[in-house]
N, C-alpha and C positions, 0 to 999 in steps of 0.2 A: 359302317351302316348304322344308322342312328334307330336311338330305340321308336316301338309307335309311343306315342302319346294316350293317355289313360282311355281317349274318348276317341281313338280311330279305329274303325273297322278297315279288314281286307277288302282288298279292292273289288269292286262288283256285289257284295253284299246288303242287303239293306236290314235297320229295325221295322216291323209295322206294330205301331202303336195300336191302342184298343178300336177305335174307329176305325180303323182298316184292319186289323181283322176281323172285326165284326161282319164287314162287306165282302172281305174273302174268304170266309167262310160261309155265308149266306149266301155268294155264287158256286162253291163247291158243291153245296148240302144240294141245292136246287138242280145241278147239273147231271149229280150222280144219281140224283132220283128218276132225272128225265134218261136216263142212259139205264137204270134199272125195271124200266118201265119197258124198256125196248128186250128186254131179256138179259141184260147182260150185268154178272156177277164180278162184285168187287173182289181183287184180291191186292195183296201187300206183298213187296219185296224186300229185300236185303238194302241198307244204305251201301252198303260195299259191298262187292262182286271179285273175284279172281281177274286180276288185267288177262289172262292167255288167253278166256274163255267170252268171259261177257263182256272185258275191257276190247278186246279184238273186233267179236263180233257185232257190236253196235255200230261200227264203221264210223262212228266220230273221231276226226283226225287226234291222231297223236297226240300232240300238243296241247290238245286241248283236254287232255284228261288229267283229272286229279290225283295222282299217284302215291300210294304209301309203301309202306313196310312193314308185315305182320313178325310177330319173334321168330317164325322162322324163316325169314328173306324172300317168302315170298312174296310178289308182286301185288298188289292189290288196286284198286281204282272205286273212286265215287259216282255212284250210277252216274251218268249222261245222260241217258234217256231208260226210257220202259219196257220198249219194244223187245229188244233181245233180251231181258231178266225175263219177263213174258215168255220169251222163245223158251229158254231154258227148263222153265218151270213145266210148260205146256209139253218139252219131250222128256221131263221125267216123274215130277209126282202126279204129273196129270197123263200119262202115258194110256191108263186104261182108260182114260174117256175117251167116250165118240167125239168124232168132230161132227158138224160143226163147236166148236167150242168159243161161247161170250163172253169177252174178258173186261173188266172196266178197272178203272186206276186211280187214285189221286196222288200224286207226292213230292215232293223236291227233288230236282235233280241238280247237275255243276259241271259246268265248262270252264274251264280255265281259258281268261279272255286279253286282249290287249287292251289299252285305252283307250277303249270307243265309248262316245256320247249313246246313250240309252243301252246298253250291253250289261246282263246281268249272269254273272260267274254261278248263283243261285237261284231258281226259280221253278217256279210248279206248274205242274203240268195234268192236266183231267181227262183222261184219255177213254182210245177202245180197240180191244184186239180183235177182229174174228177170225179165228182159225181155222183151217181145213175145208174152206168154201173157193175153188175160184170160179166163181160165174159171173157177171156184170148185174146180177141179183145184188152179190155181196157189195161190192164196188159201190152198188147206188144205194143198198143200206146204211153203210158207213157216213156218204157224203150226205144222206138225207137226213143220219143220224146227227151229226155236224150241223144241219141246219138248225134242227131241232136244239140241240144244248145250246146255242148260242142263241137263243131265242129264249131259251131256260137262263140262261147267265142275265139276260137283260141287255146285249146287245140291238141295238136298234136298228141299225142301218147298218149292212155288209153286203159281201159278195165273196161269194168263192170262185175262184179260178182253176179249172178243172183241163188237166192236162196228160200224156202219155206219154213217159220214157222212149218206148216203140217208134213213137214219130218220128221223133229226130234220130235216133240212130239208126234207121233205117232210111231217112234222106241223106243222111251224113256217109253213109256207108255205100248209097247211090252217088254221091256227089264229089265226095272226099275218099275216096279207098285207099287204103295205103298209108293216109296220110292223117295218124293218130294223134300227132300232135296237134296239127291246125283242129282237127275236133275237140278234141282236149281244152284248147283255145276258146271256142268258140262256146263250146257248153258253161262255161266259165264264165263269161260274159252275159249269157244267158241267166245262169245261177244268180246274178249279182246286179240283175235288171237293170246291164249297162248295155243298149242299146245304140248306142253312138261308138261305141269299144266294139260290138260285135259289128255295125259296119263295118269302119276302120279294119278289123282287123280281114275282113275277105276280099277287099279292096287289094289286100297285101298279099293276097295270095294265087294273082294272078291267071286270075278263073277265065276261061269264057262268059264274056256278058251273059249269054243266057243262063247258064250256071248262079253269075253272081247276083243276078234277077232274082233267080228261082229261092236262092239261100237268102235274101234278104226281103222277100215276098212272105217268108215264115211270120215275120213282125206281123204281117194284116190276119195272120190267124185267130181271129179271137172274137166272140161274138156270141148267136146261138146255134141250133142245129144246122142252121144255112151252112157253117163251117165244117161239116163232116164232108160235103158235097164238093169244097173247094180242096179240103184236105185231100181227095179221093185221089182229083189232079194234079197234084202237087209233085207226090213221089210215085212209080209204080214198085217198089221196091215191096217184096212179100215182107217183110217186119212192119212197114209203115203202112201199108193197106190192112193188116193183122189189128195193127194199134188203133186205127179210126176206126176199122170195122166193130170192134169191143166199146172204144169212146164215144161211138152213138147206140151202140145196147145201153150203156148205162146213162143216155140222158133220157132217151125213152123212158127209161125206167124211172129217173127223176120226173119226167112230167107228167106219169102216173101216180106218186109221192104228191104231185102239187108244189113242190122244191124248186121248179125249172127257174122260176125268175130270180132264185136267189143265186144259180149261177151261172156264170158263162166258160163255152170253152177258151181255153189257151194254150196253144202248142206249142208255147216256147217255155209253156211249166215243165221243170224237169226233177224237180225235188232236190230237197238238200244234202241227202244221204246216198250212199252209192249203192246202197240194199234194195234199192227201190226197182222193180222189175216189170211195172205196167203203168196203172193207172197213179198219176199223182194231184195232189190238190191242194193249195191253201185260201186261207179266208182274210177279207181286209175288211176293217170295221173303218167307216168314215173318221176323218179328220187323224189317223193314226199309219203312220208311215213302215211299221211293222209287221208281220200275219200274227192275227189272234189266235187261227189254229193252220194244221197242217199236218196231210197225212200220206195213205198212198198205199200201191200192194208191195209185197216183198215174199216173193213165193220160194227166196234159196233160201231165207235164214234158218230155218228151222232143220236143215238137214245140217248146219255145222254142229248142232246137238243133238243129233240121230232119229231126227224123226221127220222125214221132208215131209210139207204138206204146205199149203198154198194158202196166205195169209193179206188181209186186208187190216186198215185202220185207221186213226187219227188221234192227235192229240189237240187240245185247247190249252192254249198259254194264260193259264188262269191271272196272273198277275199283271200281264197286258192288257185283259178286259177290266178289271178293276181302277186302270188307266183313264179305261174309256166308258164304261160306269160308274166313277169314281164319284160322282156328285147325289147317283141315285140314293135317297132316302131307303132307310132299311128300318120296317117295320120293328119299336124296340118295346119290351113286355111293360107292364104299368110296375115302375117304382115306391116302395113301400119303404117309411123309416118308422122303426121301433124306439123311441126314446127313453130310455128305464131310471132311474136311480137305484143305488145299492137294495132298496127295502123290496123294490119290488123285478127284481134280477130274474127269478125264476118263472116269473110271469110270462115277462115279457119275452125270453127265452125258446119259453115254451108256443109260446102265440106266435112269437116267428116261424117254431118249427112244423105248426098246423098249417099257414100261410104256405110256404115253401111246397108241402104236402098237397096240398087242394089242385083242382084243377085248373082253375085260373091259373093261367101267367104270370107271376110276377117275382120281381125281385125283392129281395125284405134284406134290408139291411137293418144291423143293431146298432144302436149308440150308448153307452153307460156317458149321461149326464151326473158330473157332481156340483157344478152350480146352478139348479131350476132356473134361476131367478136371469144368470147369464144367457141360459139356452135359448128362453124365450123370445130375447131379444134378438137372435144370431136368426132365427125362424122368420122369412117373406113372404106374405101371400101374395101370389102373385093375380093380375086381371082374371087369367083362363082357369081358374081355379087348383093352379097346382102351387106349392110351395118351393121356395128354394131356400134352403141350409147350408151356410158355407161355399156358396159357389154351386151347385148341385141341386138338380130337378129331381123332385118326387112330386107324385102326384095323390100321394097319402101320407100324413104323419102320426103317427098313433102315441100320444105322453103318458106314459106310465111313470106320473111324478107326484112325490109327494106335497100336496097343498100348502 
């Protein structure tokens, strides 16, 4: 095995230079304020977690976690996602709170990935937990919440695609009984919005036409309320009339929000996690082949750390909007350069440190000039009245130099 070389990073990780963090920070800040605004309180978890506990229970495949070795052999993993630290936290130092309990997030998490084009082993995620609600109340706070941050992020143009677990496994359960694998199959192709593989594959499975009608008539679900009505007929199966009867409480409830048009339903959403136990949803931002966020209810997790209660939420793939914002201008504070010589050090020192103090904005940078005569020279004023020094915009320069 050959060593890396000085300048290789692991695979799936990226540098972001000052320009991009500047912008990924600027859609955090802006996110979590629009998520603090709705009620809901930041909290911070552990980079590492126990693999039995929170490695288990986030339901991210195997494989794909990052796995160590504490001194003493136990198992350890690098968060994958928020949701379950969240659970854990929520049934034990948060135990004596009331629910409903607002939870809000920012931080990195890591999947360990194959060689896939655009797949990142590191990335951040801006999230929201609500705990101990399950109404179609919560469901449409969360996706309205969803609307909203990503309106806060500076995404311009999306959709969320709003779907329920319930549906299909209660058509599938109607349609396919028994026959776990071919669901199994089918949900998988589904997941992977291969659409020509879930033909194909019920074709293989020997149905009654009207059957393989019925299971391939799932594709035309997608649309606005008109779809609760089609969904109704679709299955009579009590799990799948359960799931539509809930996935139009909660568009009502969005078109009460004012949210409706930013999504449509989709019953062939079924989320990426297998925690997932109702409503799921994710968001697509024009010209990006990814979801920007994605969320959904999960009402077992919380009892594999002893405190069941019924949970809603979402996360935003913060680094993916930065993709899709990535051109957006971000408001930067007025630059200030202090130019001193040895004589007059304290001065200028000090006038930076009032500058930095005051309420204006700005940036003050110091330079100890020891040839005046060279400075001068290196100094452009530019048309729009700001300078540039050495490659570099200010838009004040203050010479504290001797004549």
């Amino acid at each position: 095995m050959s060593k890396p070389k000085v300048f290789e990073k692991p695979l799936g990780v990226k540098d972001y230079l000052p320009e991009a963090v500047t912008k990924l920070r600027n859609i955090e800040y802006r996110v979590l304020a629009c998520m603090e605004r709705w009620g809901y309180n930041q909290i911070l978890t552990p980079t590492l977690e126990y693999y039995d506990t929170v490695g288990v229970a986030s339901s991210t495949e195997d494989k794909k976690l990052f796995k160590l070795l504490d001194r003493k052999g136990q198992t350890l993993v690098l968060r994958s996602e928020l949701t379950a630290p969240i659970a854990r936290v929520a049934s034990s130092l948060l135990k004596e709170h009331a629910f409903p309990l607002r939870l809000s997030y920012h931080s990195n998490v890591f999947r360990a990935i194959e060689e896939e084009a655009g797949r990142d082993s590191e990335f951040y995620q801006t999230g929201v937990e609500l705990i101990g609600d399950a109404s179609s109340e919560a469901d449409a706070e969360v996706v309205a919440l969803a609307v909203a941050s990503l309106q806060a992020a500076g995404v311009g143009t999306f959709k969320i695609a709003l779907g329920h677990v319930g549906f299909l496994n209660g058509l599938f359960q109607e349609t396919l009984d028994g026959r776990s694998d071919a669901q199994l199959s089918l949900k998988e192709h589904l997941l992977a919005r291969d659409y020509v593989g879930y033909r194909e594959a019920i074709k293989s499975l020997a149905l009654t036409p009207e059957v393989e009608r019925e299971l391939i008539g799932v594709l035309r679900l997608r649309g606005g309320d008109e779809i609760c009505e089609q969904a109704r007929m679709v299955s009579q199966h009590p799990i799948a009339q359960d799931a539509i009867r809930h996935l139009c409480e909660v568009w009502d409830v969005l078109k009460a929000y004012g949210v409706s048009e930013h999504v449509v339903i989709d019953l062939t959403m079924i989320g990426d996690f297998s925690y997932y136990t109702g409503m799921t949803f994710e968001g697509y931002a024009a010209d990006l082949g990814f979801p920007v966020c994605s969320g959904g209810r999960y009402d077992n997790l919380l009892s594999q750390f002893g405190r069941p209660a019924p949970a809603t939420g979402f996360a935003l793939k913060t680094n993916r909007i930065l993709e899709v914002n990535g051109g957006e201008a971000v408001a930067t504070p007025k630059r200030v350069l202090i130019a001193y010589d040895a004589e007059h050090r304290e001065e200028a020192l000090q006038l930076a440190k009032a500058k930095r103090g005051s309420e204006e904005t700005a940036v003050v940078i110091t330079q100890l000039v020891s040839e005046p005569g060279a400075w001068s020279k290196a100094r452009l004023a530019k048309e729009d009245g700001t300078y540039e020094v050495r490659g570099i915009a200010y838009q004040e320069v203050i010479a504290l130099l001797a004549q």
